[in-house]
C-alpha positions, 0 to 999 in steps of 0.5 A: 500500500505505502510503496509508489512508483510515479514518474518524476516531471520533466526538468524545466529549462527557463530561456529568454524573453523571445526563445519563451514567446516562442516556447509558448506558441509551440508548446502544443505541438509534442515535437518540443514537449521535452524542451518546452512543455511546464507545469504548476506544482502545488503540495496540501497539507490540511488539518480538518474537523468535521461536525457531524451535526450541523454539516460544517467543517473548520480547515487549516490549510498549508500549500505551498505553490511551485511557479514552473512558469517563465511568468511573474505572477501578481495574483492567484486563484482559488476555487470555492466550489461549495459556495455554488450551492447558494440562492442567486448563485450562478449555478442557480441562475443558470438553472433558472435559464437553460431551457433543459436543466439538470433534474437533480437540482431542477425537478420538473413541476409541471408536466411532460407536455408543459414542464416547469422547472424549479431550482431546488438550490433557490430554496436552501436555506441557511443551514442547508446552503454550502460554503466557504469562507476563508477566515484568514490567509498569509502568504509566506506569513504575511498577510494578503489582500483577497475577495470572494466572488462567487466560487472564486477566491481572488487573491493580490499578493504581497509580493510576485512570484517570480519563475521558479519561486516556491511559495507558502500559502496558510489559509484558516476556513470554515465549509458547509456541506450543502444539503443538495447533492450534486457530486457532493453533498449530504444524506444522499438518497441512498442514505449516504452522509457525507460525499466529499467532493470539490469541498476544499480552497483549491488553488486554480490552473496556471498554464501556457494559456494563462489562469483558469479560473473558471466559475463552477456551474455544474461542469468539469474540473481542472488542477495543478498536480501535486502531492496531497496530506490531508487529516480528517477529525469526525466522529469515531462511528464514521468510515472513510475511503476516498483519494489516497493511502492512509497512513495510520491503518491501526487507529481505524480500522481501515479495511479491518485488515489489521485485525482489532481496532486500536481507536483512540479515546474520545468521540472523534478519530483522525483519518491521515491519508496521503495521495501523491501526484494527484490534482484532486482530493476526495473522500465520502463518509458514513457509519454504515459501510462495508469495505472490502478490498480486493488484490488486482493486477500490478499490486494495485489494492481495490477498495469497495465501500458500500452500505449494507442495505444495498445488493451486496451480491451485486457488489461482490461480483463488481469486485471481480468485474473492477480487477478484470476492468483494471487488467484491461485498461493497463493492457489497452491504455497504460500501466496505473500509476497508482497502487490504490483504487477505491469504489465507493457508494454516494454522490448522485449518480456517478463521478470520477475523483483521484484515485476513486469514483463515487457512485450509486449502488441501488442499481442493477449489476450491468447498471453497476458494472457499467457505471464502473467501467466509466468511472473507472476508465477515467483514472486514466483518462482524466486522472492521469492524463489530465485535460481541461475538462471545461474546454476540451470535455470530449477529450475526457469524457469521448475516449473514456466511454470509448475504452469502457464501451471497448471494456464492456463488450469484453469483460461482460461477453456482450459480443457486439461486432460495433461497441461504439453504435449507441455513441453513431446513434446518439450524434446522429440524434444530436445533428437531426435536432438542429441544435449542435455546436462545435466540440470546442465551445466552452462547457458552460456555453452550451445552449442545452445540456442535452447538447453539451453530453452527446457532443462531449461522451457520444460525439467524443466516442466516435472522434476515436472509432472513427479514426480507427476506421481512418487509420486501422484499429490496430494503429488506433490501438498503438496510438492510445498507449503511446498518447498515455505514456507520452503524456501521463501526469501532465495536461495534454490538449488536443493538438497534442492528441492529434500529433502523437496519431500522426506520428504512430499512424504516418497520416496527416489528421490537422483536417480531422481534427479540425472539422470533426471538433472545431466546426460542425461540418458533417459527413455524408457520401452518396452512390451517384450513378453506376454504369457498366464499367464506372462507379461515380460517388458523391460528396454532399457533407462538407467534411473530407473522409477516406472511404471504404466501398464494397462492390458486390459483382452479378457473378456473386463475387465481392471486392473491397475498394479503397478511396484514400483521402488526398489530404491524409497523405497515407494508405491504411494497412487494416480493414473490417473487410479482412475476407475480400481482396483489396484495391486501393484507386488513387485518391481523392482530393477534397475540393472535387465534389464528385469522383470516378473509379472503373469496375471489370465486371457488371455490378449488382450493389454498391455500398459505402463504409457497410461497417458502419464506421464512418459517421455518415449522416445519411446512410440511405444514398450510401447503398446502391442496388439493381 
């Protein structure tokens, strides 16, 4: 359990004013990450006492803040994540204004045909409301000036922080934890007491782009990577599990692996744990759970923290089903970086934390297993490879539900010949409304949320089964591992995504990666005329694909032709066609609408991408047949 192996960060190389500009434009591109790439580092210690009665929680907090930048900060930026959780909060104010709103916190009082939604976090009261309120805070032991705005602590600082300074930060702060769930909260309605996400002063991203210090209206999270020490007071009646590994097994009784229980005197018990490398710290708390730990692969421990009165042989059979999960991973994507794991029963739904996710477990065993496959592919995904969910959502959210959808069909013997279906037909759904915007909008800017989930998990699905079907899934395969050890433990962006698929693939992809998530330029291929030596295609979309095409002879012999696409300037070496003789023809440039190859014998059918691959928006002109 104590025994991590984590990979130490690069070296950072500090230049001059212009050689700096220059690192800056560049530092997407992978070719000079090793000489360019920099990172924020942040280090926690905090010291909390949790009341049990009235929900509020007192912290000291001690951060001391590595500036990896080339710049001289004057101010930094905390996240106040509770504090959403107030009447006239933005959050609020956005549920009052999006025409679909969360149900969790927007219940519809009206009807199907005439809903009326209404904000439950309007009606909190004040001892239900979450907050934070920063009692004092000193930097490097002098006082600073700060402001609470919304969810976001500014702070001016005494005295900059120049490039390469560590810095010490000491904060005194009182939280509520709020009544409404929404990832955290209190008394869930699986009976959960206390789920302990986003609950902490979290100091804001610093990055080549400059300061996120995003709002909170619901979406994803961003930070700064480093190591957290966190001690937890509360009432010795209390089990916790969450980020981490704790570090005094003995006094509580974690796991109840150690045998008797040496509680310390009194009403209350401290929990110690550490969690390194990570960019977020979460636990949940209850007096009712079981916990369960199950050996996986690489020494990884898993933990399982579930109420009693839940299905508990659901949950035993989840046991197996995680181990299997996270062999799967390790193999498909990369190693964990870590040597714990924790599922734990609270939050709302489900939702993926450092080192643990927080779900419902009233649920079916597919419902369960599922939830799992997705929360738990996040580790990698978002844990380890650590995107900024608020602008690029797809990144994380699209090649989880890849890898978990890819999971699932094995792990559960599901069989689907295309595991990635439900995602086609969930983007399909989102062009046909007329209400698609482009994958790089903001997370809050999304006129809907229906429009924000499939563009992030459905439409980011299929940003990487389709370009298996551009490059070869066993390309696409190689891709994944490479983008993960190449990237781990630090913020890659998308560009950074695209330039590891070039270089494993040899195709270009700046087109595809272009159209696919910074318009809404879509596919569609049609079969326009067939004569008797001659198949004529058409290009109605406004984005370039290669195409797959499968000719179906009268003579009742087939023949797989394959349309290069000028602009990738490569071949792919795979097919889902592996019992049909391939002809590749040349290829076919974009800008000509219409394109032309020759056929020996008399044709019976014509079909494009009969695989179904490609996310062509209208299949029905992609098949022609005498």
């Amino acid at each position: 359990m104590k025994k991590i192996f984590l990979l130490t960060l690069i070296s950072i190389a500090f230049f001059s004013c212009k050689t700096t500009e220059k690192a800056v434009v560049n530092q997407q591109n992978s070719d000079v990450v090793k000489n360019t790439y920099w990172q924020q580092h942040v280090d926690y210690k905090m010291d909390i006492d949790m009341n049990v009665n009235n929900y509020q929680y007192s912290g000291k907090q001690e951060l001391v803040y590595t500036n990896n930048s080339p710049d001289v900060l004057n101010k930094v930026y905390y996240h106040l994540y509770p504090n959403a959780f107030q009447p006239n909060s933005e959050m609020d104010a956005r549920l009052k204004s999006i025409a679909d709103p969360d149900g969790r916190m927007a219940p519809n009082i009206g009807t199907k045909e005439n809903p009326v939604y209404e904000s439950k976090i309007s009606k909190l009261k004040p001892n239900e409301i979450g907050f934070i309120k920063v009692n004092s805070l000193t930097q490097n032991g002098t006082a600073v000036s700060y402001k609470i705005v919304g969810t976001i602590l500014e702070v001016t600082l005494k005295t900059p922080i120049k490039s390469g300074e560590k810095v010490t930060f000491n904060m005194d702060f009182l939280g509520q934890v709020p009544k409404q769930i929404r990832r955290s909260g209190r008394n869930n309605k699986e009976g959960v007491a206390l789920s302990m996400t986003q609950w902490y002063p979290k100091l804001a991203e610093y990055d080549f782009e400059g300061w996120h210090a995003d709002p909170y209206i619901a979406r994803e999270f961003h930070g700064v990577w480093g190591d957290f020490d966190v001690k937890i007071t509360i009432d010795k009646d209390y089990i916790l599990g969450g980020s981490g590994y704790i570090q005094n097994p003995n006094q509580v009784g974690y796991g109840y692996e150690t045998g008797t229980v040496k509680r310390v005197a009194g009403d209350k018990i401290t929990w110690h744990f550490k969690a390194p490398m990570v960019h977020d710290f979460t636990w949940a708390a209850d007096k009712d759970y079981i916990h369960d730990i199950v050996k996986g692969e690489n020494g990884v421990q898993l933990h399982f923290l579930y109420k009693k009165d839940v299905n508990q042989e659901n949950w035993k059979i989840l046991e197996e089903k995680t181990a299997a999960l996270l062999k799967f991973y390790n193999k498909h994507i990369g190693t964990y970086p870590w040597k714990q794991y924790s599922v734990i029963q609270g939050g709302d739904g489900g939702m993926e934390y450092a080192m643990c996710t927080l779900i419902t477990g009233q649920r079916k065993l597919g419902s369960l297993i599922g939830v799992t496959a997705h929360e738990m592919a996040h580790a990698w995904f978002q844990h380890a490879l650590a995107t900024n969910e608020a602008k690029h959502e797809w990144m994380d959210e699209g090649m989880t539900s890849y890898i978990s959808d890819l999971a699932m069909n094995k792990i559960m013997n599901e069989g689907k010949q295309n595991p990635f279906y439900g995602a086609y037909m969930g983007y399909q759904y989102l062009v046909k409304s007329g209400k698609e915007q482009p994958q790089t909008t903001h997370a809050d800017r999304y006129a809907l949320n229906m429009a924000y989930g499939i563009a992030a998990y459905n439409k980011g699905e299929v940003f990487l089964a389709q370009l298996g079907y551009i490059i070869g899934e066993d390309k696409l395969a190689k891709v994944l591992t490479e983008y993960y050890n190449q990237w781990k433990l630090k913020h890659p962006s998308p560009n950074d995504f695209k330039r590891v698929a070039e270089k494993v693939s040899g195709f270009e992809l700046d087109w595809y990666l272009t159209d696919w998530t910074q318009t809404t330029n879509t596919i569609d291929y049609a079969v326009k005329s067939v004569s008797e030596d001659t198949v004529t295609l058409k290009r109605i979309g406004l984005m370039p694909m290669p195409l797959d095409v499968v000719i179906e002879y009268q003579d009742g012999s087939k023949e797989y032709v394959y349309i290069p696409l000028r602009m990738a300037r490569a071949i792919k070496t795979s097919s889902y066609y592996p019992n049909l003789k391939r002809r590749v023809v040349k290829n076919w440039a974009w800008a000509y609408p219409t394109y032309s190859f020759k056929v020996a014998k008399s044709v019976k059918k014509v079909s494009i991408d009969p695989a179904q691959r490609m996310a062509d928006i209208d299949k029905k002109n992609n098949v022609f047949e005498r």
